[in-house]
N, C-alpha and C positions, 0 to 999 in steps of 0.2 A: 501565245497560242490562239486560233482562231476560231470562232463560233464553231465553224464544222470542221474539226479537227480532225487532221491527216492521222494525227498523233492520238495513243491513248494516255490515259490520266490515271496512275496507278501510285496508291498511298500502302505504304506499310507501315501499321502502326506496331511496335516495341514496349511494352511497359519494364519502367526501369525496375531492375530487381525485384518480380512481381511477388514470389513469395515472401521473399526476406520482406519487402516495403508493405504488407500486407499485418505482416506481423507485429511491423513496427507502430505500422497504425493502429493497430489492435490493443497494442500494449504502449503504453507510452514510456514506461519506464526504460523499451528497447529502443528509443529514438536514440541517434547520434552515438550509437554503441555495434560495437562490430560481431553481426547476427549471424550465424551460422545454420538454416534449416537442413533437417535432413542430417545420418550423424552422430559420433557423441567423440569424446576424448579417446575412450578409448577403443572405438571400432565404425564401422560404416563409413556409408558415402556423404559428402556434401551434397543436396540440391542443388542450393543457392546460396549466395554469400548477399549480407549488403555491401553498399559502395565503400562504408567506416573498414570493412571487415577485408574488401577489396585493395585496398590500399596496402594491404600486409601480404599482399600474394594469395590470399584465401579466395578460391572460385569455384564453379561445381566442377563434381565427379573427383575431387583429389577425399583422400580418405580425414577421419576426420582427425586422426593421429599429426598428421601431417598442418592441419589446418591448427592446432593447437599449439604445436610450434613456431607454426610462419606468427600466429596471432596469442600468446598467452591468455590476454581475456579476452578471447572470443567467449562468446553465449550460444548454446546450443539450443534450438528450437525444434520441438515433431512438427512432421509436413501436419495440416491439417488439411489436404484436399476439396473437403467438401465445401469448405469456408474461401477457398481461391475457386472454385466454379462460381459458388453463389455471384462473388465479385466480379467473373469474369460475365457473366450472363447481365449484369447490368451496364458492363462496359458496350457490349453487344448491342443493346439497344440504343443505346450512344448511335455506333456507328451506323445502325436502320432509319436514324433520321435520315442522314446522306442517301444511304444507295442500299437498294437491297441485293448488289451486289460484292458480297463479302466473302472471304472466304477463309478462317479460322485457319490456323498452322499449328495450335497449341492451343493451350487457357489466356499465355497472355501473347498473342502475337496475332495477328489477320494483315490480309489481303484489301483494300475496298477499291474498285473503279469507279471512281469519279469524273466520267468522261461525260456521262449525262448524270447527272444530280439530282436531289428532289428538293434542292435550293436556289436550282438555277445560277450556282457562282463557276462562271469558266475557269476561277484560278482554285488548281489543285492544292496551291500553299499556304494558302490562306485559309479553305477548309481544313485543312491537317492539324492547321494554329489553332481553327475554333474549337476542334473535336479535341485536340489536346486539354486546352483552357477547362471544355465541359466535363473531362475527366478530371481531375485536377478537382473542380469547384465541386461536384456530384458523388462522388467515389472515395475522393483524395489524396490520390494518387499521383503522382507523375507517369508520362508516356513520352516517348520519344518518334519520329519520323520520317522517315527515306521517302521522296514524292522524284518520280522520274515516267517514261516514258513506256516500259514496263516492270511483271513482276521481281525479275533478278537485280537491276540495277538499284528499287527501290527499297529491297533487302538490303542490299550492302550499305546503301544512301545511311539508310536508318541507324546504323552503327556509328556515324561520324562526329554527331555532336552530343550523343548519352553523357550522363544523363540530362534527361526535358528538355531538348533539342532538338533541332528537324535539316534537314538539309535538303535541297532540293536539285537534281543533274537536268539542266535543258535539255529538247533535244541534242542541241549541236554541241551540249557538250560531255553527251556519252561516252564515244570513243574515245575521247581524253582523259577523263575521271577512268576507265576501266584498262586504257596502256600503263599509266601510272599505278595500277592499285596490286601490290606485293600478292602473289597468285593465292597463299594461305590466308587471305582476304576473300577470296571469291567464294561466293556461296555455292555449298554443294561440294568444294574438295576438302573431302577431312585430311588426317592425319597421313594416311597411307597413301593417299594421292598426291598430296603434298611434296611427300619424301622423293616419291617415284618422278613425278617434276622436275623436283632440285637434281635431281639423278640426269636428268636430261638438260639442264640447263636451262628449265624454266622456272627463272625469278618473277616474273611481271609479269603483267597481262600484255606490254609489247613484243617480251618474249616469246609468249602465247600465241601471240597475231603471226609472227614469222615464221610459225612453223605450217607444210600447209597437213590440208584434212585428211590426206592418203596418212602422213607420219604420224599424225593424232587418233587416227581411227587403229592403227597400227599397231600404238603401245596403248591403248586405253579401251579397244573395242569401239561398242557402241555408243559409248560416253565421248569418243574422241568428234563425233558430229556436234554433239552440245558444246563444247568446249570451245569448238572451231567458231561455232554461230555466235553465243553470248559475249566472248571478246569483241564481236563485232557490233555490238548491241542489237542483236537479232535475237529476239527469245518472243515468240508467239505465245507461250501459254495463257490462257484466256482465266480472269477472277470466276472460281467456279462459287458459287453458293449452295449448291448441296450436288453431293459426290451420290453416284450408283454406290451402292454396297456393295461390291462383289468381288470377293476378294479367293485369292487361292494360300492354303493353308498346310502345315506340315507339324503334327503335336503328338507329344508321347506322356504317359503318366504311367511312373517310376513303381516299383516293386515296394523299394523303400523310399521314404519321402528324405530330402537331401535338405541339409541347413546349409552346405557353404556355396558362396558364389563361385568357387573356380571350380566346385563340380560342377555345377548350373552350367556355367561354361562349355565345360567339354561335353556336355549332351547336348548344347544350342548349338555346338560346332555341329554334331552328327545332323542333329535336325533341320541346322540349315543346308546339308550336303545332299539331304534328299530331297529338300526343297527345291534347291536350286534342280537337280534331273527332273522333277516335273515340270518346272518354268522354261527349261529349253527344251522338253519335249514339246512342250505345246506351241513354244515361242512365246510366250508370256512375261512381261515387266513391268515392272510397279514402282508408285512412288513414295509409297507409304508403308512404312512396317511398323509392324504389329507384334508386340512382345505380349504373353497371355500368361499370367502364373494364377494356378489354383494351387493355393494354402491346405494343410491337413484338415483345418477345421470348412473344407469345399468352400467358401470363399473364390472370390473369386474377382483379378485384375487386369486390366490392360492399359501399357503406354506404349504411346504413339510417337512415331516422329514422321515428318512430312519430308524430303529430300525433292529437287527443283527439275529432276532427270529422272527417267526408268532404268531401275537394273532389273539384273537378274543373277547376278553372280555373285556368287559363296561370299567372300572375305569383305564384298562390298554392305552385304545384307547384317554380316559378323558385327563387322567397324559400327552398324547402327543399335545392332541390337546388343552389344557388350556396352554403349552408353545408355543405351538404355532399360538394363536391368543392374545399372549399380546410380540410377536414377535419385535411388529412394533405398530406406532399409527393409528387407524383407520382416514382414509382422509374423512369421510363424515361418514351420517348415515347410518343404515345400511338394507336390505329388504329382503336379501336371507341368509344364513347359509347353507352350507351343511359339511359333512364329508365322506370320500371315502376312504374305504382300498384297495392297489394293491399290486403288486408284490407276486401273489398269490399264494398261494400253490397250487390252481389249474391248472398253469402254466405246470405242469408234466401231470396232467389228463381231461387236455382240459377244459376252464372254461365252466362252469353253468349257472352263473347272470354276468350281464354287466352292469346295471343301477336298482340300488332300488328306487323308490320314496314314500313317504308316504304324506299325510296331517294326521293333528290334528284334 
């Protein structure tokens, strides 16, 4: 690549199994032992597995019933959250050597472009190695890293050599790492898109390529424009380091407060039903949802996930926010629910709506 680069320089750094390897650090008695956060034998969700615990089929979001079986001594571990921020916040300053352009996906995952540096090294792979190594010697940790030419191929990149691995896609060899790569590989199609896919006869990202944008936009809507581009390695989104707040919002708090998650469920169904009518009233999509639980004792949480596209449609906003309210175990009962798209596409054309409320 050359001093003035045609090309951008995009690292995505991955920490391998951050909570479980966190804990493992923590406690040394859990090293080399198959760790389960998040959880218990006989009820809740996994977090996180380690890689010992991975080997037996134990990964997140399967219950931990499940996870006891695939692994008889699995070890159950509570998330401690506060203890994986603190961690993740010195990983961060790691990466502000580089660039202070970063841009967080989670506690353990970011964005940096490295296209100009505050080290002045033109090679992105070789920064990825150093930042790795300083995590590693600083932290303790292991890190993993996808370096390519943008954000999506360096996500996917990242996943290839875990764990403490890196791989790198040259320009010229985008479009052939992303024909070859199985379509439930590409970042951004979950499970539902997936299926819907294979339904159509798309395995690969060559199969992807052949179809043209008219028949993508067709059966996928809005998402059939992404789909069309990033198989092509066309994905423009730019490393943001700090996001507008402004997000548009849909929350109800219950009569009586609910313990189980499949009641949770069927009222984040409703809630996202009237979410989604204000999002195509306004024409409004996001990339970011926002799952909100306050506890009986008002408490009060949110988790997040980042997705690489704007929706705005029901079962797509579902599929995010059903992983991520069986995330983690709920600490108490529960009295409010709400769900919040941000990182807007009205971000370019000045937002509209900044808080939806509805009752039942």
């Amino acid at each position: 690549m050359s001093e003035t680069p045609t090309y951008r320089k995009i690292i995505h750094i991955d920490m391998d199994a951050f909570y479980a390897s966190v804990e493992q650090m923590d406690n040394p008695e859990l090293r080399g032992k198959p760790v389960a956060v998040g959880g218990s034998e006989n009820r809740g969700v996994v977090s996180a597995a380690s890689y010992e615990a991975r080997k037996f089929g134990v990964r997140s979001a399967i219950s931990g019933v499940l996870a006891k079986k695939y692994c008889p001594e699995i070890i159950f571990v509570r998330p401690r959250f506060d203890r994986y921020k603190e961690i993740s916040s010195k990983i961060h300053k790691i990466f502000n050597d580089y660039t202070d352009l970063v841009e967080p996906l989670s506690l353990d995952e970011a964005y940096l472009d490295v296209t100009q540096n505050k080290k002045g090294n033109p090679s992105a792979s070789l920064l990825a190695q150093e930042i790795r190594l300083r995590i590693f010697n600083e932290v303790g940790l292991t890190a993993s890293a996808g370096i390519s030419v943008n954000k999506f191929v360096a996500k996917i990149a990242s996943d290839y050599n875990k764990p403490n691995g890196q791989k790198t896609v040259n320009p010229d060899e985008v479009e052939a790492f992303l024909e070859e790569l199985p379509i439930r590989k590409f970042y951004g199609v979950g499970k539902v898109t997936t299926e819907k896919m294979y339904q159509l006869g798309i395995f690969t990202g060559t199969d992807l390529k052949s179809k043209s944008l008219e028949f993508l936009e067709k059966h996928f809507g809005k998402s059939g424009a992404f789909y069309y581009n990033v198989v092509r390695g066309i994905h423009n989104s730019e490393v943001k380091s700090s996001r507008i707040t402004k997000s548009v919002a849909a929350e109800h708090t219950f009569d009586v407060n609910l313990s189980s998650e499949i009641f949770m469920m069927e009222q984040l169904e409703r809630i996202a039903v009237s979410l989604e009518k204000r999002l195509k009233k306004h024409n409004i999509s996001g990339k970011t949802i926002t799952l909100k639980i306050k506890y009986s004792d008002f408490t009060q949480q949110t988790r997040s996930k980042t997705i690489p596209y704007f929706i705005a449609d029901k079962s797509l906003i579902m599929e995010n926010v059903e992983e991520l309210l069986y995330q983690e175990k709920m600490k108490d009962s529960v009295r409010l629910l709400g769900i919040s798209l941000s990182n807007l596409n009205t971000e370019i054309k000045k937002a509209v709506v900044v808080q939806l409320k509805f009752t039942f």
